[in-house]
C-alpha positions in Angstrom: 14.0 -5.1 -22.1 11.0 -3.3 -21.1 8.6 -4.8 -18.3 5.1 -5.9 -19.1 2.6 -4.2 -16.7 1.6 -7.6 -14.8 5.4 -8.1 -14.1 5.9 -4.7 -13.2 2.2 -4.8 -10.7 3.9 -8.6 -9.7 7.4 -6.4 -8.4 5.9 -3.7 -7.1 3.5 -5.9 -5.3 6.8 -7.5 -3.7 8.9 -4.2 -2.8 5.1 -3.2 -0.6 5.5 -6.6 1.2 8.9 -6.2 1.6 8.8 -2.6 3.2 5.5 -3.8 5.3 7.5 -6.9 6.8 10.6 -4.3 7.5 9.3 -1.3 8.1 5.8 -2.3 10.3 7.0 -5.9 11.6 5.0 -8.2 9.6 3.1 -8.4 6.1 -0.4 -8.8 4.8 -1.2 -11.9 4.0 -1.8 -10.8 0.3 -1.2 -7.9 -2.1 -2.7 -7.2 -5.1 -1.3 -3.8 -7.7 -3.0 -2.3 -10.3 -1.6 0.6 -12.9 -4.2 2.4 -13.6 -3.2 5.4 -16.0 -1.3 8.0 -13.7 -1.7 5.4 -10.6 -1.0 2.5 -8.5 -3.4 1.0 -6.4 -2.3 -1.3 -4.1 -4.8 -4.0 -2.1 -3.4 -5.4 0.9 -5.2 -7.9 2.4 -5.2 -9.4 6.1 -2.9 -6.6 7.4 -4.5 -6.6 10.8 -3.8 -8.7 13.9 -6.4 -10.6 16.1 -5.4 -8.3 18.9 -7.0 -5.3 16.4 -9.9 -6.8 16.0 -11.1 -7.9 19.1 -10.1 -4.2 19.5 -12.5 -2.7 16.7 -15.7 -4.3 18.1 -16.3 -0.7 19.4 -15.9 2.4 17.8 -13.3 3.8 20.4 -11.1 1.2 19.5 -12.1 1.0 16.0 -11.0 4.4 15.3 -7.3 4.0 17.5 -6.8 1.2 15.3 -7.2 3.3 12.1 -5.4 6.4 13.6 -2.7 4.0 14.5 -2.0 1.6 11.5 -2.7 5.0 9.6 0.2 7.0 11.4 2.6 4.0 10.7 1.9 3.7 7.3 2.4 7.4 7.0 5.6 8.0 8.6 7.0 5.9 5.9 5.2 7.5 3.2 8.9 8.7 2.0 10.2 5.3 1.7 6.8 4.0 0.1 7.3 7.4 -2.8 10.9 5.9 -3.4 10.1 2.0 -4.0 7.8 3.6 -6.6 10.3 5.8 -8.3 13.0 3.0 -8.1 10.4 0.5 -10.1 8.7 2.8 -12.2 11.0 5.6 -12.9 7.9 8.1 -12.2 7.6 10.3 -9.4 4.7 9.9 -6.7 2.9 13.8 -6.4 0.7 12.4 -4.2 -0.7 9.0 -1.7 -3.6 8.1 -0.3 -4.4 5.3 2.2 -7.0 3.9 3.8 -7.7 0.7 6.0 -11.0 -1.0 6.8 -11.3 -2.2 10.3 -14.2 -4.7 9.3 -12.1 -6.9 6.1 -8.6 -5.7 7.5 -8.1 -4.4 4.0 -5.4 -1.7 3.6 -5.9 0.4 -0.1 -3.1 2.8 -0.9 -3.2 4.7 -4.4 -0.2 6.4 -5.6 -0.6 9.3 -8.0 1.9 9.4 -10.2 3.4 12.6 -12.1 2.4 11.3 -15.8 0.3 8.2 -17.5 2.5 5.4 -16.5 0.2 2.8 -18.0 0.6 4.0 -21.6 4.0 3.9 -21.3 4.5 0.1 -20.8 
């Protein structure tokens, strides 16, 4: 049986908080995915630590913050493209992440190699 899209969002919403609670140490306190034609975009939400913000009242520590929570998300950029291939059956060509130090929002968009949403 095929997945509907809000059941497929609903797992791959899941697998992120998984990898972020095993991978980084803890989760965000909530995620939120979207297929959008050839991509996933994924909102996480509360993914930073009182510690971090105290640290981003200036803009030294604002940007150490970013470089940091950006590194660790990238080293397991590898792990993130297969959670995608392993739920979606498409392959990621290309991922893009961001993090705002003021909401302690992370957004990360997965392009995907064809137009996953008019498939399901």
């Amino acid at each position: 049986m095929e997945k509907t899209k809000g059941a497929l969002e609903a797992d791959i919403s899941k697998a992120l908080t998984h990898w972020e609670k095993t991978y980084l140490g803890r989760g965000s306190i909530s995620v939120k995915s979207d297929v959008l034609r050839d991509m996933i975009i994924v909102s996480l939400q509360g993914i930073l630590t009182p510690a971090e913000y105290s640290l981003c009242k200036d803009k030294e520590g604002l940007l150490s913050v970013k470089e940091n929570r950006n590194s660790l998300v990238e080293t397991g950029v590898e792990e993130l493209k297969k959670i995608i291939y392993d739920l979606t059956g498409e392959k990621v060509i290309s991922f893009y992440t961001d993090l705002s130090t003021k909401t302690g929002e992370r957004m990360m968009i997965f392009k995907l190699s064809t137009d996953l949403q008019s498939k399901i």
